[in-house]
Each structure stands twice: as C-alpha cells, then as structure tokens.
N, C-alpha and C positions, 0 to 999 in steps of 0.2 A: 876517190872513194865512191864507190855505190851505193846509195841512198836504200834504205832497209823499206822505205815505203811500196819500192815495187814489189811487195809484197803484198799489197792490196788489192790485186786479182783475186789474191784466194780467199780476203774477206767477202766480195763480190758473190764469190761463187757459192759458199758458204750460207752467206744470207740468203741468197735465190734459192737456194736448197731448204733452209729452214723455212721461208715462206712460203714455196711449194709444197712442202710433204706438209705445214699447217692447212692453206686452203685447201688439199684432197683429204685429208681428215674430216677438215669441217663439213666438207660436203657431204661424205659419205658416212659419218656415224653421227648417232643421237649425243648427246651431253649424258657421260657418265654409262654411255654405251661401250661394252668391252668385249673385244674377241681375244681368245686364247692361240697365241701364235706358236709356243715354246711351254715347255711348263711353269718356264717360271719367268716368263715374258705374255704381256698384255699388251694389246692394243686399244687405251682408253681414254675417250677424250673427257679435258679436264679442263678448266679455265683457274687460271691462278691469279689472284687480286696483289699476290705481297709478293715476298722475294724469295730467295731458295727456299726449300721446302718448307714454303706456305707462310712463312716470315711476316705478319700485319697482315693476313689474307683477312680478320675478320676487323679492320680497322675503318673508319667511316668513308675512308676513300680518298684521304689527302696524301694516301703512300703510293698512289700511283705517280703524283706527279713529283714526290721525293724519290723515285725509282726512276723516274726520267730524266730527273734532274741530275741523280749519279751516276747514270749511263751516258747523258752528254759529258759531263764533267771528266770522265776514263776515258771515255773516246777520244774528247781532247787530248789528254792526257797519253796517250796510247800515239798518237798520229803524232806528234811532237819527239815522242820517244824511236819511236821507227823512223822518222827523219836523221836524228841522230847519230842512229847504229850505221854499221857498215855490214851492209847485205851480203859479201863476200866472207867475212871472215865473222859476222855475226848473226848466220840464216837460222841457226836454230831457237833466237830469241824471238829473231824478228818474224817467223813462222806460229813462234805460242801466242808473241801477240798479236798477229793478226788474225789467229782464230780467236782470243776472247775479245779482239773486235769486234768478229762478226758476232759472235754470243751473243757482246753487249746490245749493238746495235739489231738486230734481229730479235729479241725481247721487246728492244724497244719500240719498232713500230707496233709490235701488238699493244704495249700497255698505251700507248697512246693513240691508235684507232679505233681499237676495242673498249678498255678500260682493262685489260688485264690479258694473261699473258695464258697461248693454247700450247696444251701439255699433252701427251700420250701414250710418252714410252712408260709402261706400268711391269717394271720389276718386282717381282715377290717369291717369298717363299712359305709355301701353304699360306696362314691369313694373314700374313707380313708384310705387308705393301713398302716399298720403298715409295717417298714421295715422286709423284709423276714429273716425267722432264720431255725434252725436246730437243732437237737439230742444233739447237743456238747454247744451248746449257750442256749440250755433251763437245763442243767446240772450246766452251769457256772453259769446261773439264781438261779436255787434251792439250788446250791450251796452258793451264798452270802446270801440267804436269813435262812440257816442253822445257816450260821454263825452270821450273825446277830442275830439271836436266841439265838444260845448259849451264844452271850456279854448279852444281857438282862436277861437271867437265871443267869448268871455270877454276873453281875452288884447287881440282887435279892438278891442275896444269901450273898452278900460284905455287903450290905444295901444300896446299891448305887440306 
C-alpha cells in the first residue's frame, strides 16, 4: 500500500503559495487598502485576530493561541490520517486533506508570528462584503469540498 502522506508535496506547495501571495500583499498595500480587481472582487488587506469570518476577532487575545492550539491538534490529526489511507485507491481524500493541511498550517504561522492571520481576497456584492479570506482558507475550502466528494463517491459505490 502506498502511504496517502505522499501527498504532502502539495501541502508544501500550498503553504509557499499562501505565504508568498501574504508577504507581496503586505508589502504592497496599506491596512485596509483596497483595489478593485473584478466587480465584485477586491484586493484588501485585512488582519484577522479570531477564526473564520472573524470568529473572537474582538476577544482579548487568548484566541490566538486556542487557534493554534487547534490547528496543531488537526494537523496532527490530519498526518495520522494520511498515513493511514492508501494513496492509490484513496487520492481524492488524501488530496482534501492535504490542502486543509496546508490551510491549517499556513493560518498558522501567521497567527503565531504575527498575532493574527492576513486576509485579502474581498468578495462583495454592492455593500455586501463577504468576510475577507486567503490562499490557506480557500485550500481548507476546496479541501472539504474534496472530501465531501469523496463520502458521496464512497457512499455510491457502498449503495448508500
């Protein structure tokens, strides 16, 4: 059996990607600076203190490191489970989770070298702002919806 972990190239590449497109952000726009890419696409840097959209952002600061602490905890949890699978006949699980590896992981050095986590992609429509997200939170995105895939393939093939 083929260990589902060699999978972890593509969290690698993942994270480099969200920490890349975070530091040419920070470099190049102010806080709360936004450029109109699309109509209904922004480019606007945001710093996020809590967890999905904006979840304990205005709490005194000990949700950072309860955000850290459940992003090591699923990582674990996550690398364990990839070990597990079989990469041949299990790639479409072991593919979602290793992008909400990289999610997790890739939030995580921000909220722990920063104190909180840099956000940009700004969806809206007219004054409707979807909460701001990122490389690492559209991963964790694609990632559940893999795996949601693969229970439905799964469930198919059971006759379920």
């Amino acid at each position: 059996m083929k260990r589902a972990w060699r999978w972890l190239p593509v969290t690698a590449v993942v994270i480099l990607l969200d920490q890349l497109s975070k530091a040419w952000i920070v470099r190049h726009f102010s806080f709360d600076e936004s450029v109109a890419v699309l109509p209904m696409l922004n480019v606007t840097l945001r710093f996020n203190t809590g967890a999905a959209f904006s979840v304990l952002a205005d709490a005194s600061g000990w949700q950072r490191w309860l955000f850290a602490g459940l992003a090591v905890a699923v990582s674990c949890g996550i690398v364990a489970w990839l070990y597990r699978l079989d990469a041949g006949t299990q790639w479409l699980l072991a593919l979602g989770l290793s992008l909400i590896l990289a999610g997790a992981l890739g939030n995580l050095i921000d909220r722990v070298s920063l104190g909180h986590v840099i956000d940009f992609v700004d969806v809206h429509w007219k004054d409707v702002h979807f909460p701001a997200f990122n490389v690492a939170d559209s991963a964790i995105t694609v990632g559940a919806i893999l795996m949601l895939l693969d229970a439905w393939i799964v469930g198919r093939h059971r006759g379920g």
